[in-house]
BAKEKE-989227 format. One record per residue (C-alpha): x, y, z. Coordinates in pm, whole numbers, plus 50000, padded with zeros to 5 digits. Layout:
# BAKEKE-989227
[[X Y Z]]
...
***
This chain:
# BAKEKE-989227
[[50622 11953 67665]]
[[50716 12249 67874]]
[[50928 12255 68158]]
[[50767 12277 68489]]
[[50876 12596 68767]]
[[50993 12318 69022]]
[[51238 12160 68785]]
[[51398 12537 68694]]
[[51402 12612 69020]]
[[51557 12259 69149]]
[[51795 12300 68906]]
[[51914 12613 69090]]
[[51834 12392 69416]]
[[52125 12110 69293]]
[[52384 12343 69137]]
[[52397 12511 69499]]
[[52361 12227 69673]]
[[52691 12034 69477]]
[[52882 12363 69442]]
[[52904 12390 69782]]
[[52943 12008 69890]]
[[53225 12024 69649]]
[[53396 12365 69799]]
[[53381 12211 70169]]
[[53230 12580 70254]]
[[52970 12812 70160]]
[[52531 12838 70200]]
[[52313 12647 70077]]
[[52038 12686 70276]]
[[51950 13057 70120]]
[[52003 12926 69754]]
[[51740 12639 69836]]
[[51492 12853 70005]]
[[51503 13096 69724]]
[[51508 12937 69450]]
[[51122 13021 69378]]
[[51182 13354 69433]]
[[51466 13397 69175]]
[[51316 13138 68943]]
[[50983 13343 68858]]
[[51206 13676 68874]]
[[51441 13572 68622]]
[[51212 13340 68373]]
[[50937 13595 68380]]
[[50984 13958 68540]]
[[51363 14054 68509]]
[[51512 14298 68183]]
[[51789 14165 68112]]
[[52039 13992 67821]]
[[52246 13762 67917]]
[[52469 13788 67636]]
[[52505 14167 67720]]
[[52515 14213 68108]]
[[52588 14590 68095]]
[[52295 14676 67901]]
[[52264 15015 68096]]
[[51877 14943 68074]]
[[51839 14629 68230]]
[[51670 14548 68562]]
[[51910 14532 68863]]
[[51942 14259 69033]]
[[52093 14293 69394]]
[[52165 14034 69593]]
[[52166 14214 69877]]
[[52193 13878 70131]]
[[52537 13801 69925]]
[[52637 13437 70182]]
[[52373 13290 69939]]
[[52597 13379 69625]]
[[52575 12999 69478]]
[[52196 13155 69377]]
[[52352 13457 69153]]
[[52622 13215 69036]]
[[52353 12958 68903]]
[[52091 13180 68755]]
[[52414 13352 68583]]
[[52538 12965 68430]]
[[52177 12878 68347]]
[[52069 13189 68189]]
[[52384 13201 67935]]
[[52619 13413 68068]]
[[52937 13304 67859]]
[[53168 13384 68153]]
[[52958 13130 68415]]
[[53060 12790 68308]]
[[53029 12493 68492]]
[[53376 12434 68578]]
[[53321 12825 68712]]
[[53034 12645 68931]]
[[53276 12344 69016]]
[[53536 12623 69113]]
[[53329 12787 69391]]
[[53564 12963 69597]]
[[53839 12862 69455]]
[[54136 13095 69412]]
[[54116 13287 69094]]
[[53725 13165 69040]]
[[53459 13430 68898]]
[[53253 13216 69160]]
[[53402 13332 69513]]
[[53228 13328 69840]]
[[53056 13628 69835]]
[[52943 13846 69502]]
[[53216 14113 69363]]
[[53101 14357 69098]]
[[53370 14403 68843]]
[[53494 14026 68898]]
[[53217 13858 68780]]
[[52989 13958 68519]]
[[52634 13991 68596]]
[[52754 14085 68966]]
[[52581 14432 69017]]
[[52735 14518 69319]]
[[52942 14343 69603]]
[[52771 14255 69880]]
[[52792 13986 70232]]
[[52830 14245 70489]]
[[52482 14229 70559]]
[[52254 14552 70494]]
[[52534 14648 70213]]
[[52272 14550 69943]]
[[51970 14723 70000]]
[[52147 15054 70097]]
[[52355 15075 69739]]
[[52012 14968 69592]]
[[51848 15272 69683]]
[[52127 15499 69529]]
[[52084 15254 69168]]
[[51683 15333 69205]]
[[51752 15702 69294]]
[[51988 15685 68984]]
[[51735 15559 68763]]
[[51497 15839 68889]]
[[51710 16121 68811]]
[[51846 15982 68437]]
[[51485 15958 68350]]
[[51408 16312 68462]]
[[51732 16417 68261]]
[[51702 16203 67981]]
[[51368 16039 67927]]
[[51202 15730 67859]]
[[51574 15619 67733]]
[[51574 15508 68079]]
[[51312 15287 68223]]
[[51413 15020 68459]]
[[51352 14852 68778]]
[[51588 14792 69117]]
[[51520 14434 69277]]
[[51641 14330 69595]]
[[51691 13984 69760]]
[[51695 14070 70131]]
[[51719 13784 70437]]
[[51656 13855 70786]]
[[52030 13960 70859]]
[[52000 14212 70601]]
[[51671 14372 70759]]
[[51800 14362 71172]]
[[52136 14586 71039]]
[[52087 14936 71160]]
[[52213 15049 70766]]
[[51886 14885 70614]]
[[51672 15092 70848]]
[[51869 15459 70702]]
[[51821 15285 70360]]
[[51419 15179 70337]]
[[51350 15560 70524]]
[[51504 15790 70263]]
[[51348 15526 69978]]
[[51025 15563 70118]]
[[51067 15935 70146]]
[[51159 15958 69772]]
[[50845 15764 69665]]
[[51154 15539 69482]]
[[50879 15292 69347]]
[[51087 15109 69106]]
[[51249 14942 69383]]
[[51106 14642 69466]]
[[51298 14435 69753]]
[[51197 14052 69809]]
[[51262 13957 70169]]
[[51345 13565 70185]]
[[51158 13548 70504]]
[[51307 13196 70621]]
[[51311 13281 71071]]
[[51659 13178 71055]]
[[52007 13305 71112]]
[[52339 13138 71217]]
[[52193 13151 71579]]
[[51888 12955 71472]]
[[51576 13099 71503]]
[[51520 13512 71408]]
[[51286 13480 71793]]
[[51566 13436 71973]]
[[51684 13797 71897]]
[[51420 13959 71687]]
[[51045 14005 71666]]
[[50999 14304 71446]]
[[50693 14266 71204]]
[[50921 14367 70922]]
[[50559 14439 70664]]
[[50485 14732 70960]]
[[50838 14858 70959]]
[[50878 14886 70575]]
[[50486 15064 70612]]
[[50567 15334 70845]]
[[50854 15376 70646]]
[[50649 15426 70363]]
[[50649 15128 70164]]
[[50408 14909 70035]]
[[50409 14585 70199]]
[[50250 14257 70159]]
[[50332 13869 70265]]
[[50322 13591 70054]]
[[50430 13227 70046]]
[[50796 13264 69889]]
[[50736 12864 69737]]
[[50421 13001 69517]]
[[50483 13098 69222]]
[[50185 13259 69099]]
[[50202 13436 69434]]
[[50549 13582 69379]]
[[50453 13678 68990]]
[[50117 13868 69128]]
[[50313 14027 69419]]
[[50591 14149 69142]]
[[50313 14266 68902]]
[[50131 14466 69175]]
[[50453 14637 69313]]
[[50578 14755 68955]]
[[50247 14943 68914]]
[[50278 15100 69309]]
[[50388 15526 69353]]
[[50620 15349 69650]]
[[50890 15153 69692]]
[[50761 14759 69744]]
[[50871 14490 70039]]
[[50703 14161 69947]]
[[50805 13916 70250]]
[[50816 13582 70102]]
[[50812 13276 70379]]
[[51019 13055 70264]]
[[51167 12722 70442]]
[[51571 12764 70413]]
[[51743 12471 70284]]
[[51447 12387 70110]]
[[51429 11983 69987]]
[[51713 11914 70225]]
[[51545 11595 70414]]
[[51672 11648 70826]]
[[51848 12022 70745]]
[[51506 12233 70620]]
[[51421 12498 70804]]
[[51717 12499 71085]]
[[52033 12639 71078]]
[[52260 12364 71012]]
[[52135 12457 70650]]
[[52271 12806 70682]]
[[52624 12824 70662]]
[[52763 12479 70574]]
[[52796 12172 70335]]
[[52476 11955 70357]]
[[52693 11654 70353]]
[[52664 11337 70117]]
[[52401 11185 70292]]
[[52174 11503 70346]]
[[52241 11578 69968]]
[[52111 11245 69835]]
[[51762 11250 70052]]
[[51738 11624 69893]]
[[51775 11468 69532]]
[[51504 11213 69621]]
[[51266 11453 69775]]
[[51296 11719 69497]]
[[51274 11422 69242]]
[[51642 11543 69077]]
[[51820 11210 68931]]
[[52096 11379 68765]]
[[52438 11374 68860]]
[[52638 11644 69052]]
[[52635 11957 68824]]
[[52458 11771 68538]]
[[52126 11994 68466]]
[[51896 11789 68182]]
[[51932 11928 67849]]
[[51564 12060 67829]]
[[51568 12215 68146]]
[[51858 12404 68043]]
[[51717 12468 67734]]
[[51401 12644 67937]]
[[51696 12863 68146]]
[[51850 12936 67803]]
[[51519 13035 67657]]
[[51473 13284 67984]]
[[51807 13398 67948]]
[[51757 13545 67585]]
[[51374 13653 67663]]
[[51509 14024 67684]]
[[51698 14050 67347]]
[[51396 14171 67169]]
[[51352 14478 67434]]
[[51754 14512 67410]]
[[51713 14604 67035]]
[[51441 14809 67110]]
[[51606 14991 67343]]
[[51933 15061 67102]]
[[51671 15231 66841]]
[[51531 15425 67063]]
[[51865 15559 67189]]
[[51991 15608 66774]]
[[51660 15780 66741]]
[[51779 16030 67047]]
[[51891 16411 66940]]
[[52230 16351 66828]]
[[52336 16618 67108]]
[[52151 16446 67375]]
[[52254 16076 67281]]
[[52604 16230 67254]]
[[52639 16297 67651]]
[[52355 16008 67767]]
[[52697 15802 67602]]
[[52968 15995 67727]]
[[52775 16014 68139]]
[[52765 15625 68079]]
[[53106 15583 67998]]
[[53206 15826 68310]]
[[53429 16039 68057]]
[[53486 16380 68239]]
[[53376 16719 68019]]
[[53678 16868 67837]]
[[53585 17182 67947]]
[[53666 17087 68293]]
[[54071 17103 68241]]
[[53967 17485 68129]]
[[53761 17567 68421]]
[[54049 17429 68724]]
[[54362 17614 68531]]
[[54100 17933 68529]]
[[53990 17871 68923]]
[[54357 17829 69018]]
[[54496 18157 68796]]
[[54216 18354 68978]]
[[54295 18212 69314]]
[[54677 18316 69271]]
[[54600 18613 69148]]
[[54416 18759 69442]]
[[54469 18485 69724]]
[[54208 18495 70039]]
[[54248 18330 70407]]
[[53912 18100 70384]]
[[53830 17794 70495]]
[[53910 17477 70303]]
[[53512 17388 70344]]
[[53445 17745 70177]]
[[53738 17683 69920]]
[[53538 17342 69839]]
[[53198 17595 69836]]
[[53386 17801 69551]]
[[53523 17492 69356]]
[[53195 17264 69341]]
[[53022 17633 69167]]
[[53262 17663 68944]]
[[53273 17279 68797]]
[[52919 17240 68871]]
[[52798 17404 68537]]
[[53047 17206 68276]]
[[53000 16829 68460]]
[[52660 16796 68500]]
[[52661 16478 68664]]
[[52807 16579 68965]]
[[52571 16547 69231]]
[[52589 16619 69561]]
[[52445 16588 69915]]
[[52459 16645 70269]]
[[52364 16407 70621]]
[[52174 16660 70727]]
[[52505 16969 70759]]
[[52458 17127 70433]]
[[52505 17491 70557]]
[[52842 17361 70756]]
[[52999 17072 70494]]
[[52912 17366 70168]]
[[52864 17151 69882]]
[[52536 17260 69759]]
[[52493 17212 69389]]
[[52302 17551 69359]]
[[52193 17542 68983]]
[[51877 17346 69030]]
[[51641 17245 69354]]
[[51718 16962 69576]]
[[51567 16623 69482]]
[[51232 16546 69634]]
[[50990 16275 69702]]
[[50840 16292 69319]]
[[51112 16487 69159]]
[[51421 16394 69081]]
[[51572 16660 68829]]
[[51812 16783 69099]]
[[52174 16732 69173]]
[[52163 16798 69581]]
[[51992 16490 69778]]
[[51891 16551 70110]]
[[51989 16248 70340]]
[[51905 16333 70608]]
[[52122 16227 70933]]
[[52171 15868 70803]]
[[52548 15892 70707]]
[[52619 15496 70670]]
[[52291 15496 70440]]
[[52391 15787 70226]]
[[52737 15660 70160]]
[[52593 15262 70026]]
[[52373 15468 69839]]
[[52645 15676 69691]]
[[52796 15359 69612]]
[[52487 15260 69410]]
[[52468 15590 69216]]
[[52811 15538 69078]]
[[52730 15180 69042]]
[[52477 15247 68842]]
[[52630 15506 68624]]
[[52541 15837 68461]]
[[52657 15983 68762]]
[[52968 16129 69014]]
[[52812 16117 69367]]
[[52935 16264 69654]]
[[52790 16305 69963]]
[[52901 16510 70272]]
[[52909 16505 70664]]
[[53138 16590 70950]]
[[53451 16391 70919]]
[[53462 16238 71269]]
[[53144 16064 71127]]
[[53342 15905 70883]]
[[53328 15590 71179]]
[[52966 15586 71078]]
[[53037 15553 70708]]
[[53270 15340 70756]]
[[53157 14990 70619]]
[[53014 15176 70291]]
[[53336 15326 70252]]
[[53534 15063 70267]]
[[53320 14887 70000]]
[[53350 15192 69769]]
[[53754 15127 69774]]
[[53662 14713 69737]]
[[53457 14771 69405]]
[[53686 15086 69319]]
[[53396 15308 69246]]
[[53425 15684 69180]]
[[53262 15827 69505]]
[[53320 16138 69662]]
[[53283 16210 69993]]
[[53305 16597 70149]]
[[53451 16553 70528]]
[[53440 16879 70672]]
[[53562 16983 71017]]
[[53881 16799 70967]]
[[54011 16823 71302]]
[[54035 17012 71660]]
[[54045 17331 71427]]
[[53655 17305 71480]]
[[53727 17401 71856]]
[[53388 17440 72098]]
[[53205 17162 71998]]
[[53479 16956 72179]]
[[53616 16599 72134]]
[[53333 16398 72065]]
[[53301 16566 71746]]
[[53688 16641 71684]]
[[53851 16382 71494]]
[[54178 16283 71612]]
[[54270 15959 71468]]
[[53995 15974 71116]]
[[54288 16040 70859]]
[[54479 15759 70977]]
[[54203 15488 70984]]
[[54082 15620 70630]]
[[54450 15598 70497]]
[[54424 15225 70610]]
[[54189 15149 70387]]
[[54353 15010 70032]]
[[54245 15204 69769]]
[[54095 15517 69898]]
[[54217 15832 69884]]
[[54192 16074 70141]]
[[54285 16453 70005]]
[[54324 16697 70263]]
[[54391 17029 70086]]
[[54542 17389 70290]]
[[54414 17632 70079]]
[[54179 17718 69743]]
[[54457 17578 69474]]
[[54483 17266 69696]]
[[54162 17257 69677]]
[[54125 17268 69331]]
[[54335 17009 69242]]
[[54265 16767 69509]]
[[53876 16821 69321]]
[[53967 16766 69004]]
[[54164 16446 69171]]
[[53855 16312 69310]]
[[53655 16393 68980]]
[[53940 16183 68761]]
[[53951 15872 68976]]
[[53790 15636 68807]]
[[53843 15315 68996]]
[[53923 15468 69361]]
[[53649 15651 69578]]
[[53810 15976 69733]]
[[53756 16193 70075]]
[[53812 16553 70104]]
[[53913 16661 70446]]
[[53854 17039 70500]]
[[53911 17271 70763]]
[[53643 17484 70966]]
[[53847 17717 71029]]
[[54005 18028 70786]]
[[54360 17902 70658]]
[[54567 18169 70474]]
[[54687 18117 70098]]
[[54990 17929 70034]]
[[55009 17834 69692]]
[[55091 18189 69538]]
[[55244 18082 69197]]
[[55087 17963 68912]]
[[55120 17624 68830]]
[[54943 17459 68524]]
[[55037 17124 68640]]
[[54812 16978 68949]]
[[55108 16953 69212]]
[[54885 16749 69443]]
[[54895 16492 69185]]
[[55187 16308 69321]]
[[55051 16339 69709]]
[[55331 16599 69794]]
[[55545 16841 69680]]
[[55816 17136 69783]]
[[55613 17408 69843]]
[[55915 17625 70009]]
[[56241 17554 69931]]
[[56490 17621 70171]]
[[56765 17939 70162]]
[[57068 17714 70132]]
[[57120 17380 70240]]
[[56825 17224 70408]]
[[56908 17125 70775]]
[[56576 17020 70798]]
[[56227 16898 70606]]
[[55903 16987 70721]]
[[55656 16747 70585]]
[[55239 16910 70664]]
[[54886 16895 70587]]
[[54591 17107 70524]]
[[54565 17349 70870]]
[[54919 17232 70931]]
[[55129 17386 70620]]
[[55098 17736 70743]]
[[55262 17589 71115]]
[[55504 17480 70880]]
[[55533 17796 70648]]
[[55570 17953 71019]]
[[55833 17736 71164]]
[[56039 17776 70875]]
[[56073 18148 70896]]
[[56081 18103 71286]]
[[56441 17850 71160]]
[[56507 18122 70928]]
[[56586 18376 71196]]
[[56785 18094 71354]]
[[57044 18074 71095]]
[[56850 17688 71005]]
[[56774 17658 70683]]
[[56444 17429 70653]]
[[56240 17306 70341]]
[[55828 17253 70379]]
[[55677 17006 70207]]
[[55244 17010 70168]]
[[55155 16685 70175]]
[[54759 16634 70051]]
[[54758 16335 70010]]
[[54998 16078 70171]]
[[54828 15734 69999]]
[[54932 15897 69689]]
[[55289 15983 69776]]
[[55333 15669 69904]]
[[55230 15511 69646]]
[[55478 15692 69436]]
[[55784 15527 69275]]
[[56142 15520 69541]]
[[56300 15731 69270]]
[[56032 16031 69320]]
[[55949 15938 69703]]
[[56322 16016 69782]]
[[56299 16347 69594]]
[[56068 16502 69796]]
[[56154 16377 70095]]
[[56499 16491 70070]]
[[56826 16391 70253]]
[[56798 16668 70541]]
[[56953 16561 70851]]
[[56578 16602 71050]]
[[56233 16527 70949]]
[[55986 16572 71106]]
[[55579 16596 71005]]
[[55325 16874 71160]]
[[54922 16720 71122]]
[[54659 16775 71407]]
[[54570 16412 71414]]
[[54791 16132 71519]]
[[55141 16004 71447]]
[[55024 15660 71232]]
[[55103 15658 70853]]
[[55359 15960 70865]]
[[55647 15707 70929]]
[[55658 15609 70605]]
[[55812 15967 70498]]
[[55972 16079 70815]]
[[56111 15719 70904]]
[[56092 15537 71286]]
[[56328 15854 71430]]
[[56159 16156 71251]]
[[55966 16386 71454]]
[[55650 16452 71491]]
[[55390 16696 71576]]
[[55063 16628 71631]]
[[54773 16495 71849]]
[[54820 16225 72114]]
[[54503 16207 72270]]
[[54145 16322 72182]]
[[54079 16702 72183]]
[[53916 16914 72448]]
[[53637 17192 72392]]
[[53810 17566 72353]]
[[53804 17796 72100]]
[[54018 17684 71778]]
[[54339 17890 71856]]
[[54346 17770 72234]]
[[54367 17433 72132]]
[[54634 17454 71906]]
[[54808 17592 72218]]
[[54756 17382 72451]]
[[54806 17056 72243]]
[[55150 17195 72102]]
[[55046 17213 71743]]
[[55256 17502 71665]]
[[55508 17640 71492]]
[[55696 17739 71825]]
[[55684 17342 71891]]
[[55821 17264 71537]]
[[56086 17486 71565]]
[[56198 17390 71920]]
[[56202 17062 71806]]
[[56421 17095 71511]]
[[56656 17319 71723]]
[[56669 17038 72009]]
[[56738 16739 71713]]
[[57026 16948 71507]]
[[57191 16974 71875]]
[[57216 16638 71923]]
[[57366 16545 71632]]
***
């Protein structure tokens, strides 16, 4: 006798219900509601093995509404996945659990990507269906997937999912297919009290195809899936569903949202879903029927592993290598090459231009790298010239137009890496970091390889005046664990901090880069990458040092200035380029004191704010810098009149050494 859909999908219903109960926290009112939903997706529609989770042809799964985790974390346990046991269900969020409160990719298998900050989901989504896109163009029917969603009401009203569902509609990405749990509740209570948006016409004019459907139906949600794998467009299906589903007083209101259901409310949801079994006891032949579902995709897993032997050995050969995210050998070749050439005949040029003559060079030997712009290509410079942009319909490109939708293009960055096959960056003006914020932060979470190209890196970009200059951008993005943030001074620095960025593997990275011409500075050759270590001596001092100058980017020539300025003093100073502080801090004591050095004065030069240069020219080291936001003047006036210059370094050194 076969198992029925309601007893799958109660079983789902129970495990979320008791995993929470048990936890004293969590949300069972989204794991209830969907249950339908995920049931039919993962007994009859979703590619995947749950033996082999990283399959890199399976369906993704996002859960892009990640409170209602306790439904990943029991379709994972019934399906098979040897990692989701049920004391890993008894364990929900739990210290050291795979089962915490909200989904982390890379901490639990089967996780595709982390989500909870609502809107998160969706927006990385699109970059995993844009992914898919291109690898097919590049490498064929190898590659033949779908992108599925799980969206709630929260995820839909954040301003990110709006950025997200245009550009996917304007791509034609039609193997996404997102499944809104359309429940009319949030923590509030009802979605009316804030919202009345007729989500089907907003995914339409977005160009989607859109349909409703009752999310408890079954056949309903199977047709819906069916008709939006065989759409040219990217597919919303709102499902109405009752949140907290079974749950006898709770149903439908928020007290099933965010909270334990509580003994009582627990045992009249047993008795109205007919489940006699015991907390986190599932009958053996309904788990058998999960099992069953669970291995359903083995025989297309095989499939797909001859048809990848049966590749051109040259072509399997890097499909392998882009899916293990193994850089080219050549590239080592191509940055000692770039930096020779740039020593050899050195040119004042803008860091964003210096970034312009790096991406052509590496472009050709890593031809995953793929870049984009929020709508500043001709200003950020990162154009991927060897092939056209990507377009709705055509995805052999490696430059994607997003448009002015910077929090969108950065989740869907994060999807592209997620994904794999691919090194994404993207690119805007880095005060606009703020509006990329979120994404960013969630690229350092998951330690993904992302890229980002910040150009206009400070008041350096002069007229267009202090709304666009960013003052305190490289200190909030050096907050963030596990990020770095690169900010180069000329076309070696450059270089390296690229070929930084390219090698970091589990840590997304920013490139800071000036408008503005900055003159060479790096006029040796150097096979190591000096950037490396965050900072280095780049002029030793003519004797003993009296004093350290510790700079950035713009900054190192004030430095390179104030030291001759000293010079001509009879002070003997040291400057030390800095490009990237997280790394030098994050340096051992041993190697932090080196380059620092034991000069009486430190002090640091940056045309941002104070915050984070502490830790390398302690409480009483100096410092020059901003100390409010900028004004609009042409670059060199501003310098002037904020007192980033080398006259104020100097004057400040001279004023410290008399005091002591």
């Amino acid at each position: 006798m076969s198992v029925s859909h309601a007893s799958m999908a109660n079983a789902v219903r129970a495990l979320a219900m008791d995993a929470v109960q048990k936890a004293n926290s969590g949300h069972p009112g989204l794991p209830m509601g969907a249950a339908d939903i995920a049931t039919v997706l993962f007994t009859k529609v979703l590619k995947y093995d749950s033996a082999d989770m990283s399959w890199p042809d399976r369906d993704r799964f996002v859960l892009s509404a990640g409170h209602g985790s306790m439904l990943l974390y029991a379709l994972l346990h019934l399906t098979g996945e040897p990692e989701m046991t049920i004391d890993e269900i008894k364990n929900f969020r739990q210290l050291g659990s795979k089962t915490p409160g909200h989904p982390e990719v890379f901490h639990t298998r089967g996780v595709e990507t982390t989500t909870g900050p609502l809107g998160q989901g969706i927006s990385t989504a699109v970059g995993m269906a844009l992914a898919e896109r291109m690898l097919q163009a590049e490498f064929g029917d190898v590659v033949d997937h779908y992108t599925y969603v799980l969206a709630s009401d929260g995820d839909l009203m954040e301003g990110i999912s709006q950025e997200a569902i245009a550009i996917a509609g304007h791509l034609k990405l039609n193997r996404m297919i997102v499944l809104f749990d359309d429940n009319g509740i949030s923590i509030d209570g009802p979605i009316s009290i804030a919202d009345s948006v007729d989500q089907v016409k907003r995914f339409e004019a977005a160009g989607w195809a859109a349909c409703r459907i009752d999310g408890h139906d079954p056949d309903a949600i199977l047709k819906a899936i069916e008709t939006a794998k065989a759409s040219d467009r990217p597919t919303l299906i709102a499902c109405k569903t009752v949140i907290g589903y079974g749950a006898p007083t709770r149903a439908g209101t928020a007290k099933s949202h965010g909270e334990p259901l509580g003994a009582s409310e627990i045992e009249g949801a047993r008795k109205a879903l007919g489940w006699t079994s015991e907390p986190f006891v599932i009958p053996a032949d309904i788990l058998s029927a999960w099992r069953a579902a669970g291995v359903r995709g083995q025989a297309a897993h095989r499939a797909w592993k001859q048809k990848l032997a049966s590749m051109d050995p040259t072509k399997q050969s890097e499909f392998e290598r882009r899916l293990k995210g193994d850089l080219p050998v050549a590239l080592k070749a191509v940055v000692s090459h770039f930096k020779k050439a740039s020593v050899d005949a050195p040119k004042e040029m803008a860091t964003r231009k210096a970034s312009e003559a790096c991406i052509a060079a590496i472009a050709p030997v890593v031809p995953e790298l793929i870049t984009g712009s929020a709508d500043l290509t001709g200003s950020n410079n990162n154009k991927v010239e060897a092939t056209p942009a990507i377009s709705p319909g055509h995805y052999a490109g490696r430059f994607v137009h997003w448009g002015i939708r910077e929090h969108g293009m950065a989740a869907a960055i994060n999807g592209m890496s997620l994904h794999g096959g691919y090194i994404p960056s993207g690119a805007t003006f880095m005060v606009f970091t703020d509006y990329c914020r979120p994404s960013l932060r969630l690229a350092a979470l998951m330690g993904v390889r992302h890229i980002e190209v910040m150009t206009h890196d400070s008041i350096g970009l002069g007229e267009d005046g202090p709304t666009h200059q960013p003052v305190e951008h490289l200190a909030s993005l050096r907050a963030i664990p596990n990020l770095i943030v690169l900010r180069p001074a000329d076309m070696v620095e450059t270089m390296e901090c690229w070929q930084l960025a390219l090698e970091s593997r589990k840590a997304p990275a920013i490139l800071a880069l000036s408008r503005q011409n900055l003159p060479a500075v790096r006029l040796t050759y150097e096979d190591d990458n000096l950037s490396r270590q965050g900072a280095y001596e780049l002029s030793p001092a003519q004797g003993k040092a009296q004093a350290s100058i510790f700079a950035s980017g713009s900054e190192v020539q004030i430095a390179m200035n104030a030291q001759k300025a000293l010079a001509e003093k009879g002070i003997a100073a040291r400057v030390v380029s800095v490009p990237c502080l997280d790394l030098f801090l994050a340096q051992d004591e041993a190697t932090r004191k080196a380059v620092i050095g034991d000069a009486p004065v430190k002090i640091a030069v940056e045309a941002g704010i104070r915050m984070g240069w502490d830790g390398v020219i302690g409480s009483e080291g100096l410092f020059v810098g901003m100390h409010s936001f900028g004004t609009s003047a042409p670059m060199a006036k501003l310098y002037a009149h904020f007192g980033i210059t080398a006259e104020a370094v100097t004057s400040a050194v001279v004023d410290r050494l008399a005091k002591h």
